[in-house]
Short mmCIF file of the C-alpha atoms (twelve columns), coordinates in Angstrom:
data_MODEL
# 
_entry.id   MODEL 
# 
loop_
_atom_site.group_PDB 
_atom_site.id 
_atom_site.type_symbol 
_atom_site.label_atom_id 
_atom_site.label_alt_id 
_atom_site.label_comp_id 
_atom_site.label_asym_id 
_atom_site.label_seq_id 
_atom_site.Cartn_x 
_atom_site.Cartn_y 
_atom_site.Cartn_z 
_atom_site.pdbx_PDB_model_num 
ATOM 1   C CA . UNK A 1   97.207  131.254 148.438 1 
ATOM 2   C CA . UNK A 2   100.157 128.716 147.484 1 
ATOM 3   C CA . UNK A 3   99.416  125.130 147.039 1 
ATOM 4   C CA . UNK A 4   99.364  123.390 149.848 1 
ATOM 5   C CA . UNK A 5   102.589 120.341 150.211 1 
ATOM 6   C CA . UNK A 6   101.834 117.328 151.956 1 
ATOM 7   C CA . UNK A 7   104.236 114.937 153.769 1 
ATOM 8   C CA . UNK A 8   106.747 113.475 152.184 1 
ATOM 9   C CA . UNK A 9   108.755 110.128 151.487 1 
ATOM 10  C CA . UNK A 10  112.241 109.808 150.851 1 
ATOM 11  C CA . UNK A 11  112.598 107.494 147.492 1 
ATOM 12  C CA . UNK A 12  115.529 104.991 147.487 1 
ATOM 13  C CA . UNK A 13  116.870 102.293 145.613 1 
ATOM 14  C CA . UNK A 14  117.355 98.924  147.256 1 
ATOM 15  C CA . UNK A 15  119.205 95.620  145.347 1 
ATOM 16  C CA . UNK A 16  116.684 93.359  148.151 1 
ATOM 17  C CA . UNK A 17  113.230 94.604  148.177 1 
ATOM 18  C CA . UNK A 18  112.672 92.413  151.260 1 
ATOM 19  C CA . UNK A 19  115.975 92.406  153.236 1 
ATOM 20  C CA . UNK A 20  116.075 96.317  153.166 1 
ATOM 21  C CA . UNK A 21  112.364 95.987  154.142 1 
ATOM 22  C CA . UNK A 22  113.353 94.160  157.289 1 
ATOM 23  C CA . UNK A 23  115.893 96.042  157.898 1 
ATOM 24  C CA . UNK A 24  114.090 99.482  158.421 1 
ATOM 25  C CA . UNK A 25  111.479 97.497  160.334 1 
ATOM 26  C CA . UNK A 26  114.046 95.279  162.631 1 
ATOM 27  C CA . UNK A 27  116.886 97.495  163.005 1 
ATOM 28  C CA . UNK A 28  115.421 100.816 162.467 1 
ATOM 29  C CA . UNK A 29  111.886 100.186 164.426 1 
ATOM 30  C CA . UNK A 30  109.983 101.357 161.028 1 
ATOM 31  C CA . UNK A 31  106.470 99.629  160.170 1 
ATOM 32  C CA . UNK A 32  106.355 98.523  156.754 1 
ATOM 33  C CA . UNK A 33  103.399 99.943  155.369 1 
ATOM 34  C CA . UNK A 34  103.021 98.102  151.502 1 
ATOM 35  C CA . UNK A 35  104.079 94.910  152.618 1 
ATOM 36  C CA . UNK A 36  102.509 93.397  149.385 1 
ATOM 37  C CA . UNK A 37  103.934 95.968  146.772 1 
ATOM 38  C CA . UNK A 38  105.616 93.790  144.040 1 
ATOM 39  C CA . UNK A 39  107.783 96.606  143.334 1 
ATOM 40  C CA . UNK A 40  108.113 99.046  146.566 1 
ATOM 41  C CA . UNK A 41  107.868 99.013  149.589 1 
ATOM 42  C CA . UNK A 42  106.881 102.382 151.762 1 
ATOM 43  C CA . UNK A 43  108.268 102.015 155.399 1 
ATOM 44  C CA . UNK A 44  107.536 104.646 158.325 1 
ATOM 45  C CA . UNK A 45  108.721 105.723 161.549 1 
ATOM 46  C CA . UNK A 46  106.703 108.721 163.565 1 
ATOM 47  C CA . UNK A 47  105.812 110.726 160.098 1 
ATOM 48  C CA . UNK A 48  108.855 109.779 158.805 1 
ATOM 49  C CA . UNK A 49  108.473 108.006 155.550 1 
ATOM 50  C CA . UNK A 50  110.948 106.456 153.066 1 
ATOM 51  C CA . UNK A 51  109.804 104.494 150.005 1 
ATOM 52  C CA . UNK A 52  111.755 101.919 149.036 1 
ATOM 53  C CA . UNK A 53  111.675 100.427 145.368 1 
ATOM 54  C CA . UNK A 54  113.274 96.838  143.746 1 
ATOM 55  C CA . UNK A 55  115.980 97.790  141.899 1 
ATOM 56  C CA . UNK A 56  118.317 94.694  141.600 1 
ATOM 57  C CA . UNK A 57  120.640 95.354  139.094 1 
ATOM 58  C CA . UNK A 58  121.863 99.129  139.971 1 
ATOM 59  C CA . UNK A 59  125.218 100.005 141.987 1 
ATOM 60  C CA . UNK A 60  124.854 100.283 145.434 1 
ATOM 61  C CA . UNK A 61  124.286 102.615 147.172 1 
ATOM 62  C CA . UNK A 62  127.440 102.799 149.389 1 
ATOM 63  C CA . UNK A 63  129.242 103.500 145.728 1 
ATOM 64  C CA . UNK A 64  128.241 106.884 145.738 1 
ATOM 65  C CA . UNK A 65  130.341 108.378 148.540 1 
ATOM 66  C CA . UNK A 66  129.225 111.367 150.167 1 
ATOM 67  C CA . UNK A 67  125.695 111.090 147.886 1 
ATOM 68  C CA . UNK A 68  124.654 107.955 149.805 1 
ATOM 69  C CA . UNK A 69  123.610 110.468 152.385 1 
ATOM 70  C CA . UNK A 70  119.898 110.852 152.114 1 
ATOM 71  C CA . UNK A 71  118.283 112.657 155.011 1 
ATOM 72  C CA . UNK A 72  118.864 114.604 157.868 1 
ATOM 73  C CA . UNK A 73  116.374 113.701 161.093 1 
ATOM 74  C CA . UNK A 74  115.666 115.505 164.528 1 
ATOM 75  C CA . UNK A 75  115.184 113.833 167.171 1 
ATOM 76  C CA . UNK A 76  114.361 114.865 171.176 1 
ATOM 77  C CA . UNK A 77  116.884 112.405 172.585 1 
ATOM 78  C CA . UNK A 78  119.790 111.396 169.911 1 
ATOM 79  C CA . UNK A 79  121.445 109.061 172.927 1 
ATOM 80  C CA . UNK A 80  118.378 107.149 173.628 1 
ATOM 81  C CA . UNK A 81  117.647 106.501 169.773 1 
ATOM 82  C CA . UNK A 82  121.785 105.304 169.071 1 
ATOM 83  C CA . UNK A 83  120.751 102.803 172.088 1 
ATOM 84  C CA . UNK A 84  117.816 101.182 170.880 1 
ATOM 85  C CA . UNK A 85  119.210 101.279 167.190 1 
ATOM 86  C CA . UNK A 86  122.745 99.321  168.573 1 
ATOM 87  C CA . UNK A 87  120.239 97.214  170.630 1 
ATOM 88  C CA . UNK A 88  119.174 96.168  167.563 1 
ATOM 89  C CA . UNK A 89  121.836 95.781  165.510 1 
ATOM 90  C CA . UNK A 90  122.072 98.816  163.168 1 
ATOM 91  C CA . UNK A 91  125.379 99.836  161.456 1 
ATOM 92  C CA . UNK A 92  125.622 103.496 163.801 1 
ATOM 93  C CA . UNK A 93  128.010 105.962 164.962 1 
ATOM 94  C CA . UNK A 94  128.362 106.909 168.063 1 
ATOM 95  C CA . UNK A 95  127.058 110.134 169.266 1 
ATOM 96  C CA . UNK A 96  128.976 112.822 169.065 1 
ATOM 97  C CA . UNK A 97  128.444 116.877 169.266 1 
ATOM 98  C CA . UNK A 98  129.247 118.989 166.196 1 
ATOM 99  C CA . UNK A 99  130.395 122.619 165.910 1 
ATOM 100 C CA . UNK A 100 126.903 123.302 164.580 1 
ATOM 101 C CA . UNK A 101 125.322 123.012 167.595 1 
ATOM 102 C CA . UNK A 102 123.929 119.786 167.592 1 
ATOM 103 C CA . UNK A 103 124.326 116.243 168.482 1 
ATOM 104 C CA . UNK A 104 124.526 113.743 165.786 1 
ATOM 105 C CA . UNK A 105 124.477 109.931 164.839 1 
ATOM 106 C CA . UNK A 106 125.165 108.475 161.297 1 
ATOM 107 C CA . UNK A 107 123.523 105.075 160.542 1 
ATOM 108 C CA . UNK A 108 124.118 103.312 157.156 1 
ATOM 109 C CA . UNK A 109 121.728 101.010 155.837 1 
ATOM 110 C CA . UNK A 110 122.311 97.531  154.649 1 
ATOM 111 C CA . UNK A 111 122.466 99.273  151.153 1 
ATOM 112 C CA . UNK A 112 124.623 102.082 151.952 1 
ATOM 113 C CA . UNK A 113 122.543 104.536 152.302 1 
ATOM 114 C CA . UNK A 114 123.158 107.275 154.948 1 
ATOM 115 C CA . UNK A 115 120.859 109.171 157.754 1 
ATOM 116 C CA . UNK A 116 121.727 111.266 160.046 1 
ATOM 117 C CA . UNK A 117 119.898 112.296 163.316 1 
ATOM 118 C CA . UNK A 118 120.189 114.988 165.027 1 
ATOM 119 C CA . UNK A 119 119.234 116.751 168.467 1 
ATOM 120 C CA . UNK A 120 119.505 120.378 169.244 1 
ATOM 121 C CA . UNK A 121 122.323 120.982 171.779 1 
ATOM 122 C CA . UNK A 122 121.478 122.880 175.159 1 
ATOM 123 C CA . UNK A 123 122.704 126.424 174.676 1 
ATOM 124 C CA . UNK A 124 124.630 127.650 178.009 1 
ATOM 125 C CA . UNK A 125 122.778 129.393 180.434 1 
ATOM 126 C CA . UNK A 126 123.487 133.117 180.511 1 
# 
């Protein structure tokens, strides 16, 4: 039998331990789970986990073009989510439907770094 994998976290670099923090947790509706880390800081949203660790003096992360894309999430309603995440003031694209057959948003972080959700578009009725 294989080893067994256990959920995961995404691991980014952030220039403002805090202000990234709050941003997850403000804009993005995360709970910040280490608030006291002096170093990290591990933030998650329904399983979905991203840790995020002080590092002040590196480029950021909107300098890396297409790399500053990170993670790809489903979702069961892509609409509601862009709502609640313009609501609150997250930089994020407006939905739109891709050739793939599914319906996406973008949202950039205050660092530059790039998720994408995603929700499975209805297949036509035969």
């Amino acid at each position: 039998m294989p080893p067994k994998l256990s959920p995961f976290a995404h691991i980014l670099a952030v220039r403002d331990l805090e202000a990234s923090a709050a941003h997850y947790r403000d804009a993005l509706g995360f709970r910040v789970l280490w608030p006291d880390g002096s170093d990290w800081r591990l933030v998650e949203r329904d399983g979905v986990r991203v840790m995020l660790g002080a590092c002040p003096d590196e480029a950021p992360a909107a300098s890396l073009g297409d790399h500053s894309l990170f993670a790809y999430v489903h979702v069961d309603d892509v609409d509601a989510l862009h709502a609640e995440f313009a609501t609150h003031g997250a930089n994020v694209s407006a939905p739109a439907d891709r050739a793939h057959g599914l319906r996406e948003i973008v949202v950039t972080t205050i660092d530059g770094h790039r998720l994408l959700f995603g929700q499975e578009l209805a297949k036509p009725s035969r």
